[in-house]
N, C-alpha and C positions, 0 to 999 in steps of 0.2 A: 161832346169831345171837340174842345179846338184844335184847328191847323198845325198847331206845335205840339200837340198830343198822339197825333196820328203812328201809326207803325211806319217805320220806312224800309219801305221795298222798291227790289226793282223788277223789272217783269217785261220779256222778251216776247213777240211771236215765234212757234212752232209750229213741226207738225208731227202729230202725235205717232207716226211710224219713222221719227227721226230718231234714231238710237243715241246722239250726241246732246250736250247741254250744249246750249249755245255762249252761257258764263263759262262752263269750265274746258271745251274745248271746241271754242268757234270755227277753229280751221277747219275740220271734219263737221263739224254741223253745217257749215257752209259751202262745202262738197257736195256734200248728200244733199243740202237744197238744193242747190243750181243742179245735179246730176238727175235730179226726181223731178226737174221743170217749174218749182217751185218759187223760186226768185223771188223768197221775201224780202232780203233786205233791198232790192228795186221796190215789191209795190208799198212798203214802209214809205219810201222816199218818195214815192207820186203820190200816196194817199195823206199823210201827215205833213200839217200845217205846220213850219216850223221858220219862218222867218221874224228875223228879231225879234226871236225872244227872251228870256230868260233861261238857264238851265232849268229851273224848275217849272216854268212853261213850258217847254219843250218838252221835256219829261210828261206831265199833265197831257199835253198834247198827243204825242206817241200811245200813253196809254189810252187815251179815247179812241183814236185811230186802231191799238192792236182791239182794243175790245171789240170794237165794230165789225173788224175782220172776223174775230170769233163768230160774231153774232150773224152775221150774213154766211159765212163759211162757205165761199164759193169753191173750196178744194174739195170738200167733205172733213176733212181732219184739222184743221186751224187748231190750235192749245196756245195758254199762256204758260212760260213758265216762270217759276219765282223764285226770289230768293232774297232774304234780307239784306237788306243792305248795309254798309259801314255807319258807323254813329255819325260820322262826320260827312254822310249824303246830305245833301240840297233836294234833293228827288222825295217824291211823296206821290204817293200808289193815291 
């Protein structure tokens, strides 16, 4: 499968006792993070490489970064979550 064939998604870090989506109602999921000591979208932004690049590098980018956070899971609960994206995304999971 090529590049242009891919599914397009897009895909946020969590943490799996967040009751909120972070697509569909970020104010409240980003309460409960910073209220839970959580502060993903800070270590998002110290961890992910994102200078000049493309949106779809950054994107690229971001998801390597949230995977890696899954993968190490220094909270115990890290989750990605997902959701299809619009036809007309530039972003590719």
């Amino acid at each position: 499968m090529n590049e242009n064939e891919r599914k397009v998604v897009d895909c946020l870090l969590s943490t799996s006792d967040n009751p909120y989506n972070p697509f569909d109602d970020f104010i409240n999921w980003y309460r409960f993070d910073i209220a839970k000591g959580y502060n993903t979208c800070a270590y998002m932004a110290r961890v992910c490489e994102s200078t000049d690049l493309s949106n779809r590098e950054e994107r690229a980018a971001y998801n390597k970064a949230a995977e890696e956070a899954v993968a190490l899971n220094l909270t115990g609960n890290r989750i990605l979550v997902y959701r299809e994206a619009s036809p007309d995304s530039e972003y590719v999971s």
